[in-house]
C-alpha positions as a Python dict, from the first residue, in 0.01 Angstrom:
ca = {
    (1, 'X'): (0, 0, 0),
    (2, 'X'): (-196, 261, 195),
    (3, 'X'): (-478, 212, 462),
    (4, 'X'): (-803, 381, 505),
    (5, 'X'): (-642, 635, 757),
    (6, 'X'): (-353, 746, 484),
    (7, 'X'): (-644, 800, 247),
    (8, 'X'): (-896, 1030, 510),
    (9, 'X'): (-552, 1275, 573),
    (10, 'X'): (-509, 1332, 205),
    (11, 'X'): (-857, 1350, 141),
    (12, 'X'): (-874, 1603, 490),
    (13, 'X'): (-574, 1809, 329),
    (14, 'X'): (-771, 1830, 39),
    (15, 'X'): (-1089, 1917, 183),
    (16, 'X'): (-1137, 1916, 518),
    (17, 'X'): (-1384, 1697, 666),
    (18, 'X'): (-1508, 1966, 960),
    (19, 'X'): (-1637, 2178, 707),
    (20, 'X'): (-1927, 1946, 636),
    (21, 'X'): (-2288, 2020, 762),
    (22, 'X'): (-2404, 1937, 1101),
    (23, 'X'): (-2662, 1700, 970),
    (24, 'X'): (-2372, 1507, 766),
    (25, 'X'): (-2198, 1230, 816),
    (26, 'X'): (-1837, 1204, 666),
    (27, 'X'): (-1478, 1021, 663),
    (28, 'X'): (-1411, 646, 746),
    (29, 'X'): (-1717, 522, 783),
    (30, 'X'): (-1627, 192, 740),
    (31, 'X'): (-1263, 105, 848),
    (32, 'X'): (-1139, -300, 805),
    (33, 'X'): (-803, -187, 912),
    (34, 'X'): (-607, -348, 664),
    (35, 'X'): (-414, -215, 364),
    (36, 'X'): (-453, -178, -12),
    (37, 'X'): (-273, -96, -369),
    (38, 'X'): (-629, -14, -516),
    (39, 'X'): (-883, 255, -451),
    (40, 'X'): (-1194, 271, -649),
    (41, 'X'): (-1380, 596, -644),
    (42, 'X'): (-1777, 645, -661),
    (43, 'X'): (-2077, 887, -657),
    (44, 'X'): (-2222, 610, -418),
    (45, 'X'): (-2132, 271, -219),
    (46, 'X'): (-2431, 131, -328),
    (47, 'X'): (-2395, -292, -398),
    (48, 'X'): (-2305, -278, -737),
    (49, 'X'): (-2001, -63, -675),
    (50, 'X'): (-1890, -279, -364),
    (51, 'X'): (-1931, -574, -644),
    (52, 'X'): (-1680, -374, -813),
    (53, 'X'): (-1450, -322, -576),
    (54, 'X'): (-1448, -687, -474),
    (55, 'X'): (-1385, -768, -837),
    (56, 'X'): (-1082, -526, -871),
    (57, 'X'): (-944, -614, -551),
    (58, 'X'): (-990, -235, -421),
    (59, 'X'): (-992, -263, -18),
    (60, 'X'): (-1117, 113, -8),
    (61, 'X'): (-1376, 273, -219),
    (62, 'X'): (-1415, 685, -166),
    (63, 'X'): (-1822, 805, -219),
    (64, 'X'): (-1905, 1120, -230),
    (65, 'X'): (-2266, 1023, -71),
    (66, 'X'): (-2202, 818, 233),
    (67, 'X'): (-2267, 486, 278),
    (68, 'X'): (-2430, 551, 674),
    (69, 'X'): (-2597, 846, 723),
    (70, 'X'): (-2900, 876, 890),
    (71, 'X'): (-2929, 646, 1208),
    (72, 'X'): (-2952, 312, 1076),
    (73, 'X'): (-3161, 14, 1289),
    (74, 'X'): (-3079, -282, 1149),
    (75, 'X'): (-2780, -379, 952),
    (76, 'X'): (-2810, -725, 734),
    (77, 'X'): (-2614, -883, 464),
    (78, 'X'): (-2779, -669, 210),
    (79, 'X'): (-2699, -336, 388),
    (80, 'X'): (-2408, -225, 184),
    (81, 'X'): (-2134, -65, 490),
    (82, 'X'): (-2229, -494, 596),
    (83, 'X'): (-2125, -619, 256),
    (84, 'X'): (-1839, -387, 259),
    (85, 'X'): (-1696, -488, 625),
    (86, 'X'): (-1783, -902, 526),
    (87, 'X'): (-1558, -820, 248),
    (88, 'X'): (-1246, -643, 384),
    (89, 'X'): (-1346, -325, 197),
    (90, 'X'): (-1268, -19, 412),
    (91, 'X'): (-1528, 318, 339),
    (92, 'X'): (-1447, 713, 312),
    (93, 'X'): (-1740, 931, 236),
    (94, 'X'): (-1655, 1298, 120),
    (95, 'X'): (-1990, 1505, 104),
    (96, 'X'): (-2075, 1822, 216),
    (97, 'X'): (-1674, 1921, 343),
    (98, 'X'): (-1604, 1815, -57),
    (99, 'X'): (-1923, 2032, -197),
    (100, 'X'): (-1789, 2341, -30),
    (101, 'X'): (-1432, 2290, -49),
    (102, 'X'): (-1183, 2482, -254),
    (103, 'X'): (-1137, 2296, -555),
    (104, 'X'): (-1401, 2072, -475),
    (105, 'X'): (-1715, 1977, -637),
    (106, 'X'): (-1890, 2298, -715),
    (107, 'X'): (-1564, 2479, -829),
    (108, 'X'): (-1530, 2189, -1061),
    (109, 'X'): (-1879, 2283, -1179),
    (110, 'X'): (-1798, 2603, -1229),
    (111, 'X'): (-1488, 2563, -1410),
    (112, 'X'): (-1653, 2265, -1623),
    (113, 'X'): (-1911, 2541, -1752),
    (114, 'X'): (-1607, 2741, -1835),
    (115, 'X'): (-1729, 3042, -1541),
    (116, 'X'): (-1516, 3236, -1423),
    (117, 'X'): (-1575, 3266, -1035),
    (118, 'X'): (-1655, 3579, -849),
    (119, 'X'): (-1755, 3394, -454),
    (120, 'X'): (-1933, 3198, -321),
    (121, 'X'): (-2333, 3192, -214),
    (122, 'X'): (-2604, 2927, -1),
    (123, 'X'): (-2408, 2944, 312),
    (124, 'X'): (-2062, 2884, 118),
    (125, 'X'): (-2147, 2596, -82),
    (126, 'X'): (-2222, 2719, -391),
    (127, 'X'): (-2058, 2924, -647),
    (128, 'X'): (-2114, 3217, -902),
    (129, 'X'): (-1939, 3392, -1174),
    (130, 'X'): (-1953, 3508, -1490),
    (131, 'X'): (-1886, 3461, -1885),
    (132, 'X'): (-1695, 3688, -2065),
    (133, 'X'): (-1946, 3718, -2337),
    (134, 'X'): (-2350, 3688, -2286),
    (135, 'X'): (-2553, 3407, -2404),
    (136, 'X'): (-2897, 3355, -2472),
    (137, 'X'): (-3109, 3072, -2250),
    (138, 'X'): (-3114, 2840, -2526),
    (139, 'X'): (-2762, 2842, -2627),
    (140, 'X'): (-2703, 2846, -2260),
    (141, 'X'): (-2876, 2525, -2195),
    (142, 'X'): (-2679, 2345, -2495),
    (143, 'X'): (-2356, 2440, -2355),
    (144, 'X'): (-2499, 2275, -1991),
    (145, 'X'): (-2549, 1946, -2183),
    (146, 'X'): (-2241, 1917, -2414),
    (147, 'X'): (-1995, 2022, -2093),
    (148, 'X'): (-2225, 1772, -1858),
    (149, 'X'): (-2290, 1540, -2058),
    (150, 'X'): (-2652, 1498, -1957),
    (151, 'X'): (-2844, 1437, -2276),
    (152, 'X'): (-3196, 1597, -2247),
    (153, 'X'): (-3239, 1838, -1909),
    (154, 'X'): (-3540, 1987, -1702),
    (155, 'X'): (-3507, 2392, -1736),
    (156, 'X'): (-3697, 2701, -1694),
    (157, 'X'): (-3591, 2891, -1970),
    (158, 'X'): (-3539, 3309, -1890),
    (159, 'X'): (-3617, 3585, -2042),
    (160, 'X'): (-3322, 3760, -2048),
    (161, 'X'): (-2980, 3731, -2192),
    (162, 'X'): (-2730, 3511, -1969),
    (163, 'X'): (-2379, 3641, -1805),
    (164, 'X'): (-2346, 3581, -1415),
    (165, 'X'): (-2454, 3248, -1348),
    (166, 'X'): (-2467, 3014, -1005),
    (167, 'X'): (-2396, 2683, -956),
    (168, 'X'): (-2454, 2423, -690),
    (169, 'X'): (-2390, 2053, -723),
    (170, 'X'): (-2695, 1825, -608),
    (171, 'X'): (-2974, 1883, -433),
    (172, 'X'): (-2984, 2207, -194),
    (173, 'X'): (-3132, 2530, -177),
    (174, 'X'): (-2958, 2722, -513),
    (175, 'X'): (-3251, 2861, -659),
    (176, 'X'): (-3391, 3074, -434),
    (177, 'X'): (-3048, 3171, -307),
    (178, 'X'): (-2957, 3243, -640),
    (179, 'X'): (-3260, 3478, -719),
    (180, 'X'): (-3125, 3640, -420),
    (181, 'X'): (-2810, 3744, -580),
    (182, 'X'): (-2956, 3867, -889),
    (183, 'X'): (-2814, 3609, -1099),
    (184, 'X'): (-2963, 3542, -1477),
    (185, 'X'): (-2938, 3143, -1426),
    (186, 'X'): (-2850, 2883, -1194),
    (187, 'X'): (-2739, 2529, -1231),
    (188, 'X'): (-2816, 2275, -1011),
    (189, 'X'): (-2906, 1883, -979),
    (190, 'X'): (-3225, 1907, -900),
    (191, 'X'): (-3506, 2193, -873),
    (192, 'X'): (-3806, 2150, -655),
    (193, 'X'): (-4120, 2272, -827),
    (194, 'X'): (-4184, 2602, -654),
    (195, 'X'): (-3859, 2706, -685),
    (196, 'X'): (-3938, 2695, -1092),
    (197, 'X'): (-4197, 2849, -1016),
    (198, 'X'): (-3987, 3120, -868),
    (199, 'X'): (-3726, 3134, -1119),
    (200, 'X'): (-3994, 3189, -1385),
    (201, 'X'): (-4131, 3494, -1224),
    (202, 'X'): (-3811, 3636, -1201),
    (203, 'X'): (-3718, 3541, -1545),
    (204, 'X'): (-3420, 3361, -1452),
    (205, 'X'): (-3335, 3052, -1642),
    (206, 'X'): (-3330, 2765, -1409),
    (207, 'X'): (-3116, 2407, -1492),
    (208, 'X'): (-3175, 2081, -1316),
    (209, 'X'): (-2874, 1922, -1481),
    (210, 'X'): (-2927, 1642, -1263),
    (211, 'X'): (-2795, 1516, -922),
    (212, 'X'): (-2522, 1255, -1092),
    (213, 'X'): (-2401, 1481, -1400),
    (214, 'X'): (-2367, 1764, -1182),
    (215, 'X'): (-2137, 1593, -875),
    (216, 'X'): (-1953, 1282, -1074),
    (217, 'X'): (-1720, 1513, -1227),
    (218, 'X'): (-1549, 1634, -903),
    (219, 'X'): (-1578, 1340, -785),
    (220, 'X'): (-1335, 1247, -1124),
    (221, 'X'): (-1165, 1535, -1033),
    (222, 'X'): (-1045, 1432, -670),
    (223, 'X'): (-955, 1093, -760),
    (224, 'X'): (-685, 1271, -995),
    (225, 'X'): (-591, 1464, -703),
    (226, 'X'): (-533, 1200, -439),
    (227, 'X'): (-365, 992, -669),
    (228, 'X'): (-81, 1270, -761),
    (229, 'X'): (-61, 1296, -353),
    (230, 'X'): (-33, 891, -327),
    (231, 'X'): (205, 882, -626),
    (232, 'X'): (305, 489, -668),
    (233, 'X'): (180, 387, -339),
    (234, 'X'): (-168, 298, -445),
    (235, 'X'): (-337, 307, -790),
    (236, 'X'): (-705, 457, -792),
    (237, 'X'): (-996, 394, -1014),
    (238, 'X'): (-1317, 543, -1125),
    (239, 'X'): (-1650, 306, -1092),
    (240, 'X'): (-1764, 174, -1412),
    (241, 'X'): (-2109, 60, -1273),
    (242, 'X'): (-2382, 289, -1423),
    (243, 'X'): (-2453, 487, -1136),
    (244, 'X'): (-2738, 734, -1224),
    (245, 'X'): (-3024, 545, -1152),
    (246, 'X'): (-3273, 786, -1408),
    (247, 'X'): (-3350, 676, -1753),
    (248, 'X'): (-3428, 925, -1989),
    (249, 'X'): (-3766, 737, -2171),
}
């Protein structure tokens, strides 16, 4: 059995929770105290997944978003970190610090698009690289869905052959930073609409993969990670609540 605190030091080995942002908030965020053989991972805490978590007796679920972060008011029994605390369920958030981690989620992203990585850009968080052989936009984009998983995708399509590319998990500023660069696309969860705007002008091709498709899988990733550091101690799981909340229509 492990408690909250055993979790946050592999989780800190693995990516260390100072590196996040100022304006984050990250680590135990909810802590019961007690112990647990079951860990279920998440994008988010939201009710559903605590449901989860109840069901599969996990006393510790690990989010990627977390579960407080800006300065709550009023906490009832519909406020999830309540539900979790009423129910002996112990919260670790992993955001930012896992974004711009070594192995965390945007070298996942990178690696998932089969790049291979030059450095980092956007203050640190993000990454770019290159393929070994060009692509055009269109074959480009197909690749982003089949590796992703996304199904249909908002893009600005280039107009120029693709081979360094830049990635960034989410929601941040990777277009602009990756026009910047001198990149020929970018890949991101979401792209406000002057930075399209933007990225057409240059004639970069510009990917809103989506804020889920593009974090969930190092989220996946990490769970793999802390359990080969827990070994037999506890046995972690991956949500199987739907949690993208967009419907393609």
């Amino acid at each position: 059995m492990v408690s909250a605190g055993d979790v946050y030091r592999i989780i800190d080995y693995l990516a260390p929770f100072d590196a996040a942002e100022e304006f984050d908030n990250v680590g135990i965020l909810v802590d019961t105290g007690n112990k647990t053989e079951n860990i279920l991972f998440a994008l988010d805490a939201t009710d559903e997944v605590i449901d989860e978590a109840i069901e599969k007796n996990c006393g510790i679920i690990v989010s990627h978003h977390p579960v407080i972060f800006e300065g709550i008011k009023r906490i009832n029994k519909k406020t999830p970190a309540y539900k979790a605390a009423f129910n002996d369920i112990s919260i670790i958030s992993a955001h930012t610090s896992l974004d711009i981690a070594e192995g965390g989620i945007n070298d996942v992203l990178a690696e998932t698009l089969g790049l291979i990585v030059e450095g980092r850009y956007c203050d640190g968080i993000g990454r770019f690289g290159h393929f070994r052989t060009e692509k055009q936009p269109l074959e480009f984009v197909e690749l982003v869905k089949t590796r992703l998983k996304t199904g249909e995708i908002n893009c600005v399509l280039g107009n120029r052959s693709i081979k360094r590319v830049a990635v960034g998990g989410g929601s941040y500023k990777f277009v602009k930073a990756a026009i910047a660069i001198g990149v020929d696309a970018v890949v991101t969860g979401e792209i406000k609409y002057d930075a399209a705007l933007e990225a057409k002008s240059d004639g970069m091709t510009a990917i809103a993969a989506g804020h889920y498709h593009t974090e969930v899988i190092g989220m996946v990733d990490l769970m793999g990670r802390v359990q080969n550091l827990l070994s037999n101690k506890a046995k972690c799981f991956f949500t199987e609540t739907k949690e993208n909340p967009f419907e393609l229509l």
